[in-house]
C-alpha positions as CSV (number, residue, x, y, z in Angstrom):
1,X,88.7,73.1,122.2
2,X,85.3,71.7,121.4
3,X,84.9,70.6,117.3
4,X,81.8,69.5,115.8
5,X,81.7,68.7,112.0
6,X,78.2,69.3,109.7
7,X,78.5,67.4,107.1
8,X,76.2,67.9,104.3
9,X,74.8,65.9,100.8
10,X,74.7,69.0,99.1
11,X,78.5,69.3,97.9
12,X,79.0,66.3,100.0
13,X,81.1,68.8,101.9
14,X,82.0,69.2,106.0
15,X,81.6,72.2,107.7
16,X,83.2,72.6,111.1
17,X,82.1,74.6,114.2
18,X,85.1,75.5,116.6
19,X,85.3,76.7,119.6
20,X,87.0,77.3,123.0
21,X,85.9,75.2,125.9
22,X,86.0,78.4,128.1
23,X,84.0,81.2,126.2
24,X,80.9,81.3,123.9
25,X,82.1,82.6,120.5
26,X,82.4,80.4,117.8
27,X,83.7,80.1,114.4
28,X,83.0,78.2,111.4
29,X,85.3,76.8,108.5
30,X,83.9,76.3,105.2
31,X,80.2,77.0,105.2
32,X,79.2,74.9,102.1
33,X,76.1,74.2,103.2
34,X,73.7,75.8,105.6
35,X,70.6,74.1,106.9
36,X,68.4,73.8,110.1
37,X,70.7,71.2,111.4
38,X,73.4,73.7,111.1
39,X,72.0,76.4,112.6
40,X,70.8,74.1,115.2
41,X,74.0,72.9,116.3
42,X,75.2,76.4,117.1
43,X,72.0,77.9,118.8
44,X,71.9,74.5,121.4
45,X,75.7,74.8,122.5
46,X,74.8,78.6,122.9
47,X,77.5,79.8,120.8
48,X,77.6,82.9,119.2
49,X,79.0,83.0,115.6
50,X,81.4,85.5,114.9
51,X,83.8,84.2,112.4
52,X,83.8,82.1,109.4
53,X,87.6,80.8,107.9
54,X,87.3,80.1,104.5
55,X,90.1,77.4,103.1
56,X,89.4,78.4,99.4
57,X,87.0,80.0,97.2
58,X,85.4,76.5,95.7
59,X,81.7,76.9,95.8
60,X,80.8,73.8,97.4
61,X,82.7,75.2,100.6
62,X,81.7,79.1,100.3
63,X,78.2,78.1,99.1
64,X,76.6,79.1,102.1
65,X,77.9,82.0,102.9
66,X,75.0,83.9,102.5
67,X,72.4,82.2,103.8
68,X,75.0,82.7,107.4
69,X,75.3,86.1,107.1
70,X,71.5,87.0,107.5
71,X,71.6,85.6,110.5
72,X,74.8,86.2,111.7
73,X,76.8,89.0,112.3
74,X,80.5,87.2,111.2
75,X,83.9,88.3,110.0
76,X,84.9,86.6,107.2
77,X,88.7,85.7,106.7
78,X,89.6,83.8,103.4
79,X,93.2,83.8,101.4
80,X,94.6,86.9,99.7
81,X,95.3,85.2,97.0
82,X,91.6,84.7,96.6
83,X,89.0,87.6,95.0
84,X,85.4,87.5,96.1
85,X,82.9,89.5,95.9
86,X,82.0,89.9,99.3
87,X,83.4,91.7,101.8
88,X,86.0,89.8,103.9
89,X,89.6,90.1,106.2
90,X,92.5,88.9,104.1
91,X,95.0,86.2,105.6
92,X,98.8,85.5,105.1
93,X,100.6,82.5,105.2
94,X,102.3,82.1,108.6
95,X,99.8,84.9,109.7
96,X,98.4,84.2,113.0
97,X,95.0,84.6,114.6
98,X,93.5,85.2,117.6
99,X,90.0,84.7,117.4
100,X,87.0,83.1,120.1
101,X,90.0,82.9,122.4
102,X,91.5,80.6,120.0
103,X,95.1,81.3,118.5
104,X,95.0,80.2,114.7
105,X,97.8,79.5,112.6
106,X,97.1,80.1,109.0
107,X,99.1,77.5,106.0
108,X,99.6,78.0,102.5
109,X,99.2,75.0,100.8
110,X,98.9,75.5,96.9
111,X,97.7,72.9,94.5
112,X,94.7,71.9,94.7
113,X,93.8,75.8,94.2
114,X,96.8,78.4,94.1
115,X,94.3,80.3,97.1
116,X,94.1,76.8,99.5
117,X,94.8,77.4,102.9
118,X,94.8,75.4,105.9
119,X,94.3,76.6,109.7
120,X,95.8,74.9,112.5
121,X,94.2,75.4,115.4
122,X,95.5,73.7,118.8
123,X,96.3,70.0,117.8
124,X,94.1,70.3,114.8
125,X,94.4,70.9,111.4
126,X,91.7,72.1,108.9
127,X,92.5,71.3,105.4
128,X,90.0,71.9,103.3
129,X,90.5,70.1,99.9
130,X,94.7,70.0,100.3
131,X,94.9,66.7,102.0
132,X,91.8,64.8,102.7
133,X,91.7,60.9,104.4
134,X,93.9,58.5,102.1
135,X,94.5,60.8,100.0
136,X,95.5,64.8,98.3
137,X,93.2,66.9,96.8
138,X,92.2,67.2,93.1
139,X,94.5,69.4,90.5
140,X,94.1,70.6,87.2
141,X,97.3,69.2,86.1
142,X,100.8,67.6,86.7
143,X,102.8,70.6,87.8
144,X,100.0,71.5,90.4
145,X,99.8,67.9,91.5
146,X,103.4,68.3,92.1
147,X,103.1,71.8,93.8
148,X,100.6,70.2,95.8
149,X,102.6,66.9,97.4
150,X,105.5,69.3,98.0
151,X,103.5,71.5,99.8
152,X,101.8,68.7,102.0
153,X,105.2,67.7,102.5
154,X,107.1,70.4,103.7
155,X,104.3,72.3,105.2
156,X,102.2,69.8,107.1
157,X,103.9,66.4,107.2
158,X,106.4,67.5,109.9
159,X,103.7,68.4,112.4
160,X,103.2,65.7,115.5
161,X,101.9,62.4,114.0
162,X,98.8,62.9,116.4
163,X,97.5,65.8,114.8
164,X,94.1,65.3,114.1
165,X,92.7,66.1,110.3
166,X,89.9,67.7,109.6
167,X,89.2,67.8,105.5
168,X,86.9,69.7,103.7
169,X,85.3,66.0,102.5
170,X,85.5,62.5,103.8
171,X,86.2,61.5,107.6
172,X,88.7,62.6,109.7
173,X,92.0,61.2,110.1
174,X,95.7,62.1,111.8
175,X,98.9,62.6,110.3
176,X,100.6,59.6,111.3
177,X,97.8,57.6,109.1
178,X,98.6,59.9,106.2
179,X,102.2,58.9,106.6
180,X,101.5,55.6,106.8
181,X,98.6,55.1,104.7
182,X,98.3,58.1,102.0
183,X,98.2,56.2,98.8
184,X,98.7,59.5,97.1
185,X,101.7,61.0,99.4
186,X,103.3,57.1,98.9
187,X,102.9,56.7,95.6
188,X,102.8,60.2,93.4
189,X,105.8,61.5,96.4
190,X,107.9,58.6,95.0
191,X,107.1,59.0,91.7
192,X,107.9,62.7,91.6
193,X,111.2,62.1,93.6
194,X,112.5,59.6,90.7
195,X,111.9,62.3,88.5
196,X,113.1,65.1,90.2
197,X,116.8,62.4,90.6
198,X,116.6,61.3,86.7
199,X,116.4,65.3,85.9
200,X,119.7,65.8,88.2
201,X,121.1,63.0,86.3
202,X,121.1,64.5,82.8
């Protein structure tokens, strides 16, 4: 599998080409931002675009959406807990894909958004804004903070600790780094587990 991240200032955001090392469709994950470079990056590997994986309906990740679809001919597959108004193919959590020749597994991981979703593809995982290097995505508040750890936990945290990480901001990383590293997983994990054993307590 061939991965090559766009990262742009406007959003600050990544956007991440994927595709097979055997065929030339491609897809993209998060189009926040689409510029010459972009576009260039896919024309010179001689890809052709046919899908775009959305992890959640934040602007700075959907933002260029349009721009791609004048030029491109792409399915778009984003969370059905999420309502845009474009058209676009639903996905499920545990719901898998095959798409490019790739086979996708898609993740539910509320918090940060109640729509976030993350797609493992391969050895890879694409996170969007649920788990980023160092540390979790932003939340509106405590109980989604909470929903959110929980749901990195049980949901990704138990995957090989050489699984690469892909975030929707910030460099790359693996998930034995987050393990080891995750200031937010160490600290806000611990804190929410004393509370969860002082609430059995009482």
């Amino acid at each position: 599998m061939n991965i090559y991240q766009h990262f742009s200032v406007v959003g600050f955001c990544n956007t991440y080409l994927v595709a097979s090392k055997t065929h030339s469709e491609a897809l993209l994950i998060d189009p926040g931002h689409v510029d010459l470079e972009l576009i260039n990056l896919i024309e010179s590997n001689n890809y052709h675009l046919k899908h775009v994986l959305l992890t959640h309906r934040h602007m700075s990740h959907i933002e260029g959406l349009g721009t791609l679809q004048k030029i491109y001919g792409v399915t778009v597959h984003g969370s059905s807990f999420s309502s845009y108004d474009f058209e676009y193919e639903s996905v499920e959590d545990k719901q898998v894909l095959n798409l490019c020749n790739l086979q996708i597994e898609v993740i539910h991981v509320p918090g940060h958004s109640l729509d976030s979703m993350v797609y493992k593809i391969d050895h890879a995982l694409f996170t969007g804004d649920t788990l980023l290097c160092g540390r979790i995505g932003s939340t509106p508040g405590y109980r989604e903070q909470a929903l959110l750890i929980n749901s990195i936990n049980q949901r990704l945290m138990n995957f090989d600790e050489n699984t690469l990480i892909f975030p929707g901001h910030g460099t790359a990383t693996k998930i034995r780094i987050e393990r080891m590293f995750n200031h937010d997983l160490l600290q806000l994990g611990t804190i929410q587990t004393e509370r969860e054993h002082w609430r059995d307590e009482e």
